[in-house]
N, C-alpha and C positions, 0 to 999 in steps of 0.2 A: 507418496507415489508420484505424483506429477514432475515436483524435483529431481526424484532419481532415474525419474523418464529422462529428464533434459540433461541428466550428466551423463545419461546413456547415449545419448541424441551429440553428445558435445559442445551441445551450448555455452558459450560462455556468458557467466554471470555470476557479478562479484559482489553483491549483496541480495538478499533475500528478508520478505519481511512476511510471513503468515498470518492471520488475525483471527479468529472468531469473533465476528460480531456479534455481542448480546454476552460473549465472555472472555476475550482477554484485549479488547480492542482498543478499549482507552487506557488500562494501565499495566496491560501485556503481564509481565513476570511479578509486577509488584501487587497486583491482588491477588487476594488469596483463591485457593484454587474454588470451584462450586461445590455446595454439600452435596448436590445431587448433577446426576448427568441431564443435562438441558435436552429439551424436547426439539428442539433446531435451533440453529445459529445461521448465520451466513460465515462463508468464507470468502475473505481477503487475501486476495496476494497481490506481491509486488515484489517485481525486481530491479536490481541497478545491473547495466551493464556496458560496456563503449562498444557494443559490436549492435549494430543497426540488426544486422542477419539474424542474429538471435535474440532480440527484441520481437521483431515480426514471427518466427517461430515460436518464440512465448504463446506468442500470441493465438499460433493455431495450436499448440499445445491444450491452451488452455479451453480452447474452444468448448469443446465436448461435455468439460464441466460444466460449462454455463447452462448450456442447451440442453442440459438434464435437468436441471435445476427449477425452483420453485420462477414460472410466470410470472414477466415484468419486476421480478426484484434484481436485478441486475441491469445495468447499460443505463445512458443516459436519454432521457427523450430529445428526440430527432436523433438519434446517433445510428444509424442504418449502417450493419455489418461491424466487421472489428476495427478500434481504430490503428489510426498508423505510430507508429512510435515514438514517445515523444521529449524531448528535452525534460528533466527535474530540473526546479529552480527549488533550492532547499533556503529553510528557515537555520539560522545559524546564531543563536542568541551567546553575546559574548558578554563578561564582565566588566566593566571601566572601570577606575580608579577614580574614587570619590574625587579628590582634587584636580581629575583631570575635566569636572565638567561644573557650571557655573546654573547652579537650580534658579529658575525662574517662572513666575507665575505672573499670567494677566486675564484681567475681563475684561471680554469685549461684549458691545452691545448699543 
């Protein structure tokens, strides 16, 4: 619903990442699904996007969900109001070529 609010809305945003926390948050598609329907979860979103404009829109987008939601499980402490938009710095784990790197080990002490 919120998604298709923001491609109502024209947002642009060119990845999206949904979560339920407590059931698919740390291994998303690759666990298997729950034998039963959970009694609450949290949700997570997150989007990437290059337009600042629709980042801050996410933002009050999203608002409404939060402030429905279960008290104090959401926001960070001292984080008063929504915040502003902010750069990803991504984790990018790459392979080397064994011969390309010289293993070493020392104690110190």
């Amino acid at each position: 619903m919120l998604l298709s609010r923001c491609r109502h809305l024209g947002l642009s945003i060119d990845e999206h990442r949904v979560e339920l926390v407590g059931v698919s948050s740390a291994h998303a598609h690759m666990a298997p699904p729950p034998a039963a329907e959970p009694n609450e979860v949290l949700l997570r979103v997150a989007i990437r996007t290059r337009d600042r404009q629709s980042a801050r829109r996410f933002g009050h987008e999203i608002a409404p969900l939060i402030m429905s939601g279960l008290p104090g499980a959401c926001g960070a402490p001292g984080l008063a109001g929504r915040p502003d938009p902010a750069p990803i710095i991504n984790f990018w784990p790459a392979l080397v070529p064994r011969d390309a790197v010289t293993p070493r080990a020392s104690l110190r002490g």
